[in-house]
C-alpha atoms as an extended CHARMM CRD file, in Angstrom:
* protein
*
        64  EXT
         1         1  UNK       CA             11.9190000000       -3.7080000000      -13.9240000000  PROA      1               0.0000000000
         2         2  UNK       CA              9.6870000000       -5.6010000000      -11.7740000000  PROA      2               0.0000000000
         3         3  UNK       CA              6.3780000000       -5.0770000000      -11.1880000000  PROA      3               0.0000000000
         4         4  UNK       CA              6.5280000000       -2.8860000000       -8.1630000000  PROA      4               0.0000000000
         5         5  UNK       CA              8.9130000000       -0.7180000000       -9.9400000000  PROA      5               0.0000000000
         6         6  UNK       CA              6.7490000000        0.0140000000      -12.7120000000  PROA      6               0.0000000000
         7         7  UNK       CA              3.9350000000        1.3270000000      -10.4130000000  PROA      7               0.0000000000
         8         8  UNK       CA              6.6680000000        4.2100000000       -9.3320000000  PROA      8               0.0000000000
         9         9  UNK       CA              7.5750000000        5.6740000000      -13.3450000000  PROA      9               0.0000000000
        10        10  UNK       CA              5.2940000000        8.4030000000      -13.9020000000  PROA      10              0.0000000000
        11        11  UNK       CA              4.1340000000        8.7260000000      -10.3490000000  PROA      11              0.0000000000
        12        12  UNK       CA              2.8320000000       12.5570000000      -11.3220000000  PROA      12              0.0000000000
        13        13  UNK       CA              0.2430000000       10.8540000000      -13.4510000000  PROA      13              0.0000000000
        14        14  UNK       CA             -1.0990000000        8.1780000000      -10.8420000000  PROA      14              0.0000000000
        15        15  UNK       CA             -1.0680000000        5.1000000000      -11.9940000000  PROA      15              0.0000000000
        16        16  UNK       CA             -1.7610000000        1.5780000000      -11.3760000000  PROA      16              0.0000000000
        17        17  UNK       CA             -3.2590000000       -0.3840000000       -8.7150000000  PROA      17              0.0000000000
        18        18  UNK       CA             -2.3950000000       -3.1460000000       -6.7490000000  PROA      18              0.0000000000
        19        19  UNK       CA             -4.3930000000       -5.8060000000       -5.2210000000  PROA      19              0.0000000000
        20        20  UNK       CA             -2.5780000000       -7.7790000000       -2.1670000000  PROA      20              0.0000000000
        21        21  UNK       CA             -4.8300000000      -10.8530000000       -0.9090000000  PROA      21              0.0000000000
        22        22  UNK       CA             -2.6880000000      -13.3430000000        1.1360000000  PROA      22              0.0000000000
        23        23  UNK       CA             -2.9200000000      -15.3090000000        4.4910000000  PROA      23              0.0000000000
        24        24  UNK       CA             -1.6580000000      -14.5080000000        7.5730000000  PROA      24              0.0000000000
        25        25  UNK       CA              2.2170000000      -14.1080000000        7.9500000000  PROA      25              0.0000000000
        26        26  UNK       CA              2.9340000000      -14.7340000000        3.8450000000  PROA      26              0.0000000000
        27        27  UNK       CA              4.5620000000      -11.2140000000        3.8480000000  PROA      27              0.0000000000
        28        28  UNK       CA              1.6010000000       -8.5570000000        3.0650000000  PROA      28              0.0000000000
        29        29  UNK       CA              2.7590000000       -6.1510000000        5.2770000000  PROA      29              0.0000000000
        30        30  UNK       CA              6.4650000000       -6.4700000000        4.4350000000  PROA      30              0.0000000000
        31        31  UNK       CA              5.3850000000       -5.9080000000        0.8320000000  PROA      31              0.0000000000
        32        32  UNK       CA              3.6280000000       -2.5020000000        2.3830000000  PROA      32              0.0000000000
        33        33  UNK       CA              6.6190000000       -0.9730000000        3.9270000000  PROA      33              0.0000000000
        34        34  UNK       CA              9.0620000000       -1.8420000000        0.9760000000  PROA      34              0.0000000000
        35        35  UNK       CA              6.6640000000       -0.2930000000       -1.5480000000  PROA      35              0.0000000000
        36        36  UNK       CA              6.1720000000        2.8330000000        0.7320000000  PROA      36              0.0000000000
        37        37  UNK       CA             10.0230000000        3.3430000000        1.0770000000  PROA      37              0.0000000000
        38        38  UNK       CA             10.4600000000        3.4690000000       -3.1410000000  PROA      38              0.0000000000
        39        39  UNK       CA              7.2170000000        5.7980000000       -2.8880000000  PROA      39              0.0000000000
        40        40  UNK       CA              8.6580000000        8.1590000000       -0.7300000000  PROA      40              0.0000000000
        41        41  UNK       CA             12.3230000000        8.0330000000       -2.7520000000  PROA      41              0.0000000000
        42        42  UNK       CA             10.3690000000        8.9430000000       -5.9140000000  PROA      42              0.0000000000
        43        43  UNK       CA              9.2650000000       11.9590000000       -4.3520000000  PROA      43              0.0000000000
        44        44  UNK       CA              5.5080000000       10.5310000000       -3.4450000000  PROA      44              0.0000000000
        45        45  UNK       CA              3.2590000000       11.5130000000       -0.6000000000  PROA      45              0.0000000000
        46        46  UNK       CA              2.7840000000        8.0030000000        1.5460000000  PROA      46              0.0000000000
        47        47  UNK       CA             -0.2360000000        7.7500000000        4.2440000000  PROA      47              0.0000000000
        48        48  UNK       CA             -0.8100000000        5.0040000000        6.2120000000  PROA      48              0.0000000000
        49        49  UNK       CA             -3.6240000000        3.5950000000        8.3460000000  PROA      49              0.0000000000
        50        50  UNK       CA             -4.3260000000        0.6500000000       10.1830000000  PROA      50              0.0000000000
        51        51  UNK       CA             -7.2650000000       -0.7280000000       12.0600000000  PROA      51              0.0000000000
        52        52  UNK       CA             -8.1880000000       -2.0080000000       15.7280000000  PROA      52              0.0000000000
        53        53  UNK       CA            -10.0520000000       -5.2460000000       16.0600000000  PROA      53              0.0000000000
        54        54  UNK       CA            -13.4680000000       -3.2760000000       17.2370000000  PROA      54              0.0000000000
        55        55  UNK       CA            -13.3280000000       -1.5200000000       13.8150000000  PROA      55              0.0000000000
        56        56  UNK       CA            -13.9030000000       -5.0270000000       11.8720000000  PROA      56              0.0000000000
        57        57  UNK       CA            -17.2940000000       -4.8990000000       11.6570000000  PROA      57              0.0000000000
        58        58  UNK       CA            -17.3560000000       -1.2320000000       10.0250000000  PROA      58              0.0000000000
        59        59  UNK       CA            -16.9820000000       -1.0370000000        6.3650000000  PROA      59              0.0000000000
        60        60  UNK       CA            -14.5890000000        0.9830000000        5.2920000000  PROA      60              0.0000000000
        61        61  UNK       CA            -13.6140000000        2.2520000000        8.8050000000  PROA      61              0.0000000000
        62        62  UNK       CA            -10.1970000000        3.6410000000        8.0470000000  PROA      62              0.0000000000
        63        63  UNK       CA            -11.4200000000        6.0090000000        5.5060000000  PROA      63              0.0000000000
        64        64  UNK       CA            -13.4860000000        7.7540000000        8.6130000000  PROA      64              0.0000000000
């Protein structure tokens, strides 16, 4: 099982977190979508957001 798997196996009792720090173009985002796909076949509830370049000053702005 590898270590995105294991954040799926009890997904009724949360679970753990993860962390992804990288630069530009290493594959964050890819990372995103293929961890949202095995979210969604375990039977989680996957939201989204993104930001727009005016929001980078505002902490926190895609929780508002």
């Amino acid at each position: 099982m590898d270590l995105m798997d294991s954040l799926f196996v009890r997904p009724d009792r949360g679970g753990p977190g993860l962390l992804l720090r990288g630069a530009p173009g290493v594959g964050k985002t890819a990372l995103l979508d293929a961890a949202a796909v095995r979210a969604a076949d375990v039977g989680m509830r996957v939201l989204r957001a993104s930001a727009v370049a005016f929001e980078v000053e505002m902490n926190f702005a895609a929780l508002h």
